[in-house]
ZAMARGU-4260 file (C-alpha; in steps of 0.2 Angstrom, whole numbers, plus 5000, padded with zeros to 4 digits):
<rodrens>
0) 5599/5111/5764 | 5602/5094/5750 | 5617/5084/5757 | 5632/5086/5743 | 5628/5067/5742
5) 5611/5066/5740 | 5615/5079/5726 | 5627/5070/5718 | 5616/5056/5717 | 5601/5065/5710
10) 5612/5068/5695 | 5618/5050/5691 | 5601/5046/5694 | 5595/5056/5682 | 5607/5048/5670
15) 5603/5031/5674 | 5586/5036/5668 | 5591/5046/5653 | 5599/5030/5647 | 5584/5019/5650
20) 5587/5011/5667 | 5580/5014/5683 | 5584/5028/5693 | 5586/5019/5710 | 5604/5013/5704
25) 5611/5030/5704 | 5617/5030/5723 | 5632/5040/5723 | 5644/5039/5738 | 5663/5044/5741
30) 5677/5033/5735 | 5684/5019/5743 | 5699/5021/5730 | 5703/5040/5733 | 5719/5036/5724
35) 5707/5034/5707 | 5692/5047/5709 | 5683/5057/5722 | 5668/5047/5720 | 5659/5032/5715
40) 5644/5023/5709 | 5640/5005/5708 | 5623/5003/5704 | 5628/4994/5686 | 5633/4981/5696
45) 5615/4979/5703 | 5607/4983/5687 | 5615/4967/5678 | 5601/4955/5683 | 5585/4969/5680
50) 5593/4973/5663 | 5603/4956/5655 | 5619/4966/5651 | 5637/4967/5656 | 5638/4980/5669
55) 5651/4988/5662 | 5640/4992/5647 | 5627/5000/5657 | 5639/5011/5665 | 5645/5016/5651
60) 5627/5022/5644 | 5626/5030/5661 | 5646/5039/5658 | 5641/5044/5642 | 5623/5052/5648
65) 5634/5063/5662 | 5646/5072/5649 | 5644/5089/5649 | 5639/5088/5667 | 5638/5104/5677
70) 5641/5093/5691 | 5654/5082/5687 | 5671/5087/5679 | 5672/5067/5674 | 5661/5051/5674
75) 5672/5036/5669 | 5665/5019/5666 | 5679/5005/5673 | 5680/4987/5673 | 5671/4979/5679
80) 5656/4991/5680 | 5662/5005/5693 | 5658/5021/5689 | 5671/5033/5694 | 5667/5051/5697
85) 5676/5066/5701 | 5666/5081/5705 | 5668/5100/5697 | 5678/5115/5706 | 5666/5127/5704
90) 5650/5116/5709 | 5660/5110/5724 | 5664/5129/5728 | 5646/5136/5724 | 5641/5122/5738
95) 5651/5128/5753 | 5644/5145/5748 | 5629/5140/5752 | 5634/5129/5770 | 5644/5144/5775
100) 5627/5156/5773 | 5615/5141/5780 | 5611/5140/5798 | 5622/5126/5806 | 5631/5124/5789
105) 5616/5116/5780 | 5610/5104/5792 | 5592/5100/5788 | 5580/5104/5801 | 5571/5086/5807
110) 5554/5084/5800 | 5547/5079/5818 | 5557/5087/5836 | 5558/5072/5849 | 5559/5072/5865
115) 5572/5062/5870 | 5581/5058/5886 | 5598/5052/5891 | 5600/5042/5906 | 5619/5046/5908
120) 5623/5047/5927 | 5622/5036/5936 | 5633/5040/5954 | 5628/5037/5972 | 5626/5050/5982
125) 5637/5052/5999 | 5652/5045/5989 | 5665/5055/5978 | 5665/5053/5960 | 5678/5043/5953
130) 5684/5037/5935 | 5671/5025/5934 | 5659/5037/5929 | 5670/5045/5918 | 5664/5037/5901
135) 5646/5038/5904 | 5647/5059/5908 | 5657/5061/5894 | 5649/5049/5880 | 5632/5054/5887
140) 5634/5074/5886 | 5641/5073/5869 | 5626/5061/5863 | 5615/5075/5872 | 5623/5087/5862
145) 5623/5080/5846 | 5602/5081/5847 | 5602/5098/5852 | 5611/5103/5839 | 5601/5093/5827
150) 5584/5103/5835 | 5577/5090/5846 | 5572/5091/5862 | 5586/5084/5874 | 5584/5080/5892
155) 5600/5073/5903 | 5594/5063/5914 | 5608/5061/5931 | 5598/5046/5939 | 5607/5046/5956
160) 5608/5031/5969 | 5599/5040/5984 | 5587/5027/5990 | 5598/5012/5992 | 5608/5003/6008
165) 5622/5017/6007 | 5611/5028/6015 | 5606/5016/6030 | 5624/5011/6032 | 5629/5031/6032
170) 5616/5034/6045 | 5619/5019/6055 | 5638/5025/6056 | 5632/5043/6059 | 5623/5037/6077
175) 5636/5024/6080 | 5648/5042/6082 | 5633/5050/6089 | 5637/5065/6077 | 5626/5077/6070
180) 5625/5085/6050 | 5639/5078/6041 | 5649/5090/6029 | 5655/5081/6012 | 5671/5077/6019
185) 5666/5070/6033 | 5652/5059/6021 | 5666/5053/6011 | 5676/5045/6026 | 5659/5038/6034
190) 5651/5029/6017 | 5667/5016/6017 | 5670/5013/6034 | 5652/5010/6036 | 5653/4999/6022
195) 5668/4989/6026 | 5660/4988/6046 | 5645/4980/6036 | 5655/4966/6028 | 5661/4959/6047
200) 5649/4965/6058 | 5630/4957/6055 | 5622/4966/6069 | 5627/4981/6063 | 5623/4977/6044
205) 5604/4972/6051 | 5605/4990/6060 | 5609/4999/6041 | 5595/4986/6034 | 5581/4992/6045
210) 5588/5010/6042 | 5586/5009/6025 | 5570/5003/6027 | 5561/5014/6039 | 5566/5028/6029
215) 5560/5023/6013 | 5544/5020/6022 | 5545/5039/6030 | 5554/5038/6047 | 5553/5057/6052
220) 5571/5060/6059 | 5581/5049/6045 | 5572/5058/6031 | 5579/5076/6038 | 5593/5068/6037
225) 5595/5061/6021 | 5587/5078/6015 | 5603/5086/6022 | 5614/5074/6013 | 5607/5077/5997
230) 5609/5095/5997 | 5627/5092/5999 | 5631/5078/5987 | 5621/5086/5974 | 5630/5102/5978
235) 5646/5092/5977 | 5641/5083/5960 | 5637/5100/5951 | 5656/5110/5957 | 5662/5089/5949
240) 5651/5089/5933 | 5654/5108/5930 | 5675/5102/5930 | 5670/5090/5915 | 5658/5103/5907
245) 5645/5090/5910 | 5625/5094/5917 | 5608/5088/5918 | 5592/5094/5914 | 5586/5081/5927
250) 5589/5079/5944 | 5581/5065/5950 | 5586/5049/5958 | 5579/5032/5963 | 5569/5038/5976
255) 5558/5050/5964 | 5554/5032/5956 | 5550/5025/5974 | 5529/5033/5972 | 5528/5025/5956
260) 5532/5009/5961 | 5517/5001/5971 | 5504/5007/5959 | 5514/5000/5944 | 5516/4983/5954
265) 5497/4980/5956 | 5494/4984/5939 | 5506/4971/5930 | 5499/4958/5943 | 5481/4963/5942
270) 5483/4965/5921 | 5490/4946/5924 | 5508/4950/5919 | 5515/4948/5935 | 5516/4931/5946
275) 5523/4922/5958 | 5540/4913/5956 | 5549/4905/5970 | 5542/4918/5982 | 5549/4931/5971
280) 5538/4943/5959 | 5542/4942/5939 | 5537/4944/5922 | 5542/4934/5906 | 5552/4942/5896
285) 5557/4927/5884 | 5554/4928/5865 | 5554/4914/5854 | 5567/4921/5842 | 5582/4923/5858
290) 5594/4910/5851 | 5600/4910/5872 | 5589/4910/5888 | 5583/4927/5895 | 5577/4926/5910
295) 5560/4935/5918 | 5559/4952/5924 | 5561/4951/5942 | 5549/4965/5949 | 5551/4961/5970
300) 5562/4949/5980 | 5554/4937/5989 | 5555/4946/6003 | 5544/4961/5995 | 5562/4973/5992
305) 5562/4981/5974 | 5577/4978/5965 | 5586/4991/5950 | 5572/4984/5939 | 5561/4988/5949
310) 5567/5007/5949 | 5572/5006/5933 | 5553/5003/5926 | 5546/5014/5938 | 5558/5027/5932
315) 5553/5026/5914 | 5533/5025/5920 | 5537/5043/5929 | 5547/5047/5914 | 5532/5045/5902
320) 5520/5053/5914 | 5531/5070/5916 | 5540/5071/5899 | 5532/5058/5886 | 5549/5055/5877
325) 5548/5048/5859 | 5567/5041/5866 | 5577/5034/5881 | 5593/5033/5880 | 5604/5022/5893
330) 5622/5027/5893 | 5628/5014/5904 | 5642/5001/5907 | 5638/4985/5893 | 5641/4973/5906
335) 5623/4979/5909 | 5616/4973/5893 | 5605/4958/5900 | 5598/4969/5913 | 5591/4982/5901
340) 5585/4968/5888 | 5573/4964/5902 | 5567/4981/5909 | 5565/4986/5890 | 5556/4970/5884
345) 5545/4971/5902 | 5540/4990/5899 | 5534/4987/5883 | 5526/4972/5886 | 5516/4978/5899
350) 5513/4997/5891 | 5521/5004/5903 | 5530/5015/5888 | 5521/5014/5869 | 5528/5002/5858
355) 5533/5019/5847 | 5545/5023/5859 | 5563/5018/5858 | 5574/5012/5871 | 5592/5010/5869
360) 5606/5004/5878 | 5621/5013/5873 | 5633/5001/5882 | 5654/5007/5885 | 5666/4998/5889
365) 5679/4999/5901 | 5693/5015/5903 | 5710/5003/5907 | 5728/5006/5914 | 5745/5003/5903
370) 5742/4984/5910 | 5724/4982/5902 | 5715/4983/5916 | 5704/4994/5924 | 5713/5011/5927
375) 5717/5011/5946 | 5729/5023/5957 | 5746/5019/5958 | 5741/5014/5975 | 5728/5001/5969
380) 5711/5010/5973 | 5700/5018/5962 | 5705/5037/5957 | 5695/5051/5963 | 5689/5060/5945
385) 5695/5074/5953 | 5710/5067/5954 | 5711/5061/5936 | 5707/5080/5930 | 5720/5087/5941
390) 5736/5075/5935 | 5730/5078/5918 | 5728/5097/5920 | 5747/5098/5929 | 5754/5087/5914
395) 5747/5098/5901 | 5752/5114/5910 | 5770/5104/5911 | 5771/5103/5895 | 5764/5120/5890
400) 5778/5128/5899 | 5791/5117/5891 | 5783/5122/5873 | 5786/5141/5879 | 5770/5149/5879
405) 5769/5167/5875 | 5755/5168/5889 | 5752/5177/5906 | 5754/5164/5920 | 5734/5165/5920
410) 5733/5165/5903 | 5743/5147/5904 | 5734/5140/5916 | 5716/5145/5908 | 5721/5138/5891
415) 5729/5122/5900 | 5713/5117/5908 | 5705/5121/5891 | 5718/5107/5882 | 5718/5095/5896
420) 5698/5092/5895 | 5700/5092/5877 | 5712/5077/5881 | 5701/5069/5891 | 5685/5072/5881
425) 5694/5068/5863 | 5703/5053/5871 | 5687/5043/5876 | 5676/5049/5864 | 5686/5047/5847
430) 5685/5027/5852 | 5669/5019/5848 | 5658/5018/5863 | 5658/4997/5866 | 5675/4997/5864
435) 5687/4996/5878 | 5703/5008/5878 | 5719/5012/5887 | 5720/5030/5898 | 5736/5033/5889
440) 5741/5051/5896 | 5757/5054/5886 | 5747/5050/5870 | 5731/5059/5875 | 5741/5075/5881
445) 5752/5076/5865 | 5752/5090/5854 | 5754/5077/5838 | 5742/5062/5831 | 5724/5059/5832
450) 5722/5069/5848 | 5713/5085/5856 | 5727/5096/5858 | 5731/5092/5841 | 5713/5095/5834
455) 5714/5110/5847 | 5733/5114/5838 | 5722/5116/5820 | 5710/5126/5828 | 5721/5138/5837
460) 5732/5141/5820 | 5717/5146/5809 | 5711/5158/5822 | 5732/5164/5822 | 5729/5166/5800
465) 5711/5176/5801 | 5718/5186/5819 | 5733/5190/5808 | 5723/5193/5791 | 5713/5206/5801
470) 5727/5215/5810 | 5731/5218/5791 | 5716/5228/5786 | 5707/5213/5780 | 5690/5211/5781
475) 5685/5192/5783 | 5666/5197/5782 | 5658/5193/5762 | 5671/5183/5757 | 5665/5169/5746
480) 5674/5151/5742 | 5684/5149/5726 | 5685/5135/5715 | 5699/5123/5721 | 5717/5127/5712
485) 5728/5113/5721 | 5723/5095/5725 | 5726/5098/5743 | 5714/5113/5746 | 5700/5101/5735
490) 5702/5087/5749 | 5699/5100/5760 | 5684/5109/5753 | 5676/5089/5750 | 5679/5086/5767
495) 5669/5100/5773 | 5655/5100/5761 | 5653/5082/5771 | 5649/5090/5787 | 5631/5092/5788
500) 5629/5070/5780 | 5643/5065/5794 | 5634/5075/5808 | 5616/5068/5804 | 5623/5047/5803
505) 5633/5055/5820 | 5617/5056/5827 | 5605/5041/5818 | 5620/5030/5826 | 5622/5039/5841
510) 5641/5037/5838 | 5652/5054/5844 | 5670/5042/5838 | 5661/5048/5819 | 5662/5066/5822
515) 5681/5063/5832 | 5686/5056/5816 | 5679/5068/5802 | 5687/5081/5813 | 5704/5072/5814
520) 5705/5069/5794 | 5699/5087/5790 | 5712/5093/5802 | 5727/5083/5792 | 5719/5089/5776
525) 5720/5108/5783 | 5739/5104/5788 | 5744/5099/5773 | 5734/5111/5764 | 5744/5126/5774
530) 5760/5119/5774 | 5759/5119/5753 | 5751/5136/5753 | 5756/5153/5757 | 5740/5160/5762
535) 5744/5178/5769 | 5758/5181/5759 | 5749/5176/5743 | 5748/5192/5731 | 5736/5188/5721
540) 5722/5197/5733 | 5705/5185/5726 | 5715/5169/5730 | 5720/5176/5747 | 5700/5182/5748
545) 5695/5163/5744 | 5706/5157/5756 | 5700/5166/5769 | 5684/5161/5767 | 5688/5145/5768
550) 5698/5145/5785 | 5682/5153/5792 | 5671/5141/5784 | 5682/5128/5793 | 5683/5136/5809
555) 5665/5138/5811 | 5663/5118/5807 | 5678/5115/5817 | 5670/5126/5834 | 5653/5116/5832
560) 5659/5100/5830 | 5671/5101/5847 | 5656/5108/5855 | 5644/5095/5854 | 5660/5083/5861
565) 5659/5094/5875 | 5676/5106/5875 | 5681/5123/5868 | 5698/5128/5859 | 5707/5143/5868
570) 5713/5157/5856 | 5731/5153/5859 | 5742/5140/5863
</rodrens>
């Protein structure tokens, strides 16, 4: 289905033409003057120097070409060439017909699926998840979701730390204690007394060291039992990442990569990619053009050990060999920008991906405390994320009570969870990605403002107004969009005939915040529409048919959009 845009457009262009200019100056797009019309088009501007006249003469060849429109109720020409425009009821209306029939609201069906994976996990395992890997489930899932939704093929990639140090210093402690199997709980206490016994004790740090290296050389006893702690930390991660109704369509870590990495390594150096630097092993990844020095693409230590970019580009040969993405998307904390403008620059210099397909780097920056620092316990360490969910959960289900629910104690506690990840999810997402932000949980928990209960808050009280319309004898199937009779309800029915443009520039920017804000300005517009308009007890029964259809138009955009952020709206609230 034609964006509303693209449509709009297609007409002025057609004027442009009929008045004897060049089509390509009849770009339409929505007002940046709401207070003077609905939309705009500026391409007079641009035509003065093609055509050798005051713009505002061109644009009033151009107004004069759209009267009688059946698309625009007005086309005004204004100093000094603008061209305001404000769109027809009926066409506005006959357009959300059409989204309301159309699969996913009219959203166009890409011309080419890709396959593209998201690199969003990132955690070690043996160690608990904490709020540091808060950002990159929640931004990365909702940039998953977005592509799925938009029909491509999306695959979440966890990338785990499982081939590293931890896991000699975990089995080091373990024989130090002469203790068999651990259980998580017990994994969680040995990972940092081992690593704080590291930092004092060089013997035993040596011990971990030649641990981690017999293992990743196939050491009999240590690879049973890093099997075992694999099957329990991945165990552990899945009940975590189910809490933030987060998952992975691939469970693969650093030690997947580890085959992959020899043979790649005497590639780049027989290709003549790779040499000698100082005893380590590196590739240039300078460019004339970088206005500050990038350093080379270390590949092995000088002591033969592979480092992240190492894994990293080993990873994305294995990646290409198993899944052959056209994109690879990094979700990752920005303070590792330099680090992935060498592994992408190394991997496409040396082929080890085509130079068609895209790597990016969706850096995020940090989640901080009242203070502006990194969020930490109120005893100074860093909060379990099971910890985080919890205190947000228990404040939610505070303030549920104190709102006096009309619920069953399970009821309240289901919908509490419900609001409480929609806090969580709503109050990361709806900032841009790079940007830092405050973990402000009186703000994010409140029912009022640009929030998730609040967007929840709309949702739940047009599920109330069709529920109730229903209970009536009404029948919300077939209904059909009127023309808009109030200001108020047009803002609205504009707002959503935007939907399938915003989700589309959502995705070609890989920017979730975009889809947090269209759903937080079409909620106020809903607000203030409902608060003007008495919509079940409106006699007239065809304007309380239109209405109707409108609310479940909304809904239906409202319940798709929250789910590719990754949370659901409970019935009630």
């Amino acid at each position: 289905m034609d964006k509303l845009l693209d449509l709009l457009s297609a007409e002025v262009s057609g004027a442009f033409a009929a008045a004897g200019y060049d089509e390509k100056y009849g770009k339409v797009t929505v007002s940046n003057r709401p207070d003077l019309c609905e939309y705009q088009c500026n391409g007079a501007m641009s035509a003065v120097k093609e055509y050798k006249k005051a713009p505002l003469v061109i644009a009033e060849d151009v107004a004069g070409k759209l009267f009688g429109s059946s698309v625009f109720e007005k086309a005004e020409a204004v100093k000094p060439g603008f061209l305001n425009l404000t769109v027809r009821n009926d066409y506005l209306s006959d357009y959300l017909r059409q989204m309301a029939s159309a699969e996913k609201y009219g959203l166009s069906t890409p011309e080419k699926q890709q396959t593209i994976v998201v690199d969003y996990g990132g955690p070690n395992v043996a160690k608990p998840l904490h709020i540091g890997h808060l950002r990159a489930a929640i931004i990365g899932e909702s940039v998953k979701r977005i592509g799925k939704y938009l029909g491509h093929r999306m695959l979440g990639d966890i990338h785990m730390g499982d081939w590293g140090l931890q896991m000699g210093l975990i089995i080091a402690e373990m024989k130090e204690r002469q203790m068999g199997l651990p259980t998580i709980r017990e994994l969680e206490e040995i990972y940092p007394a081992a690593s704080a016994k590291s930092k004092e004790d060089e013997a035993f740090k040596k011990k971990a060291m030649d641990i981690t290296y017999e293992l990743q050389h196939g050491n009999g006893e240590y690879l049973a039992i890093w099997k075992h702690i694999m099957e329990i930390s991945v165990a552990d991660l899945k009940r975590n990442y189910e809490k933030l109704n987060v998952s992975f369509e691939i469970w693969k870590g650093e030690s997947d990569a580890d085959p992959y990495i020899t043979p790649m390594v005497e590639r780049l150096k027989a290709e003549g990619f790779a040499y000698e630097s100082q005893g380590a092993l590196v590739v240039d990844v300078a460019e004339e053009s970088d206005a500050k020095e990038i350093p080379p693409c270390m590949l092995l230590k000088s002591d033969g050990a592979a480092l992240y970019t190492t894994t990293d580009l080993a990873t994305l040969v294995q990646r290409e060999e198993d899944y052959g993405p056209d994109w690879v998307i990094y979700v990752v904390d920005k303070r590792q920008d330099l680090h992935f403008k060498q592994v992408f620059r190394c991997a496409k210099k040396t082929g080890i991906v085509p130079e068609s397909v895209r790597l990016t780097l969706l850096g995020f920056g940090t989640m901080n405390g009242a203070d502006g620092k990194p969020f930490k316990t109120r005893e100074g360490g860093v909060m379990r994320l099971e910890s985080l969910l919890n205190d947000v959960y228990e404040r939610m289900l505070e303030r549920m009570k104190e709102n006096g629910a009309e619920m069953s104690e399970e009821e309240t506690k289901d919908t509490a969870r419900k609001v409480a990840l929609a806090a969580i999810k709503y109050g990361d997402l709806s900032n841009q990605a790079s940007k830092d932000y405050v973990f402000d949980i009186d703000k994010f928990t409140s029912f009022e403002g640009n929030t998730g209960p609040y967007i929840l808050y709309t949702i739940v009280r047009i599920k109330s107004i069709l529920r109730k319309y229903g209970e009536s004898g009404g029948n919300p199937e077939g209904l059909f969009v009127r023309p808009a009779e109030s200001a108020s309800e047009k803002a609205l029915c504009r707002l959503l005939s935007g939907y399938n443009a915003m989700m589309e520039n959502a995705f070609e920017e890989i920017a979730p915040h975009k889809i947090c804000a269209y759903i937080y300005e079409a909620a106020n517009a809903f607000n203030h529409f409902y608060h003007e308009t008495k919509i079940l007890s409106e006699e007239d029964e065809e304007k309380k048919k239109g209405w109707i259809a409108l609310l479940t138009l909304m809904k239906g955009i409202f319940e798709d959009a929250i789910d590719v952020l990754g949370f659901e709206a409970p019935d009630q609230m």
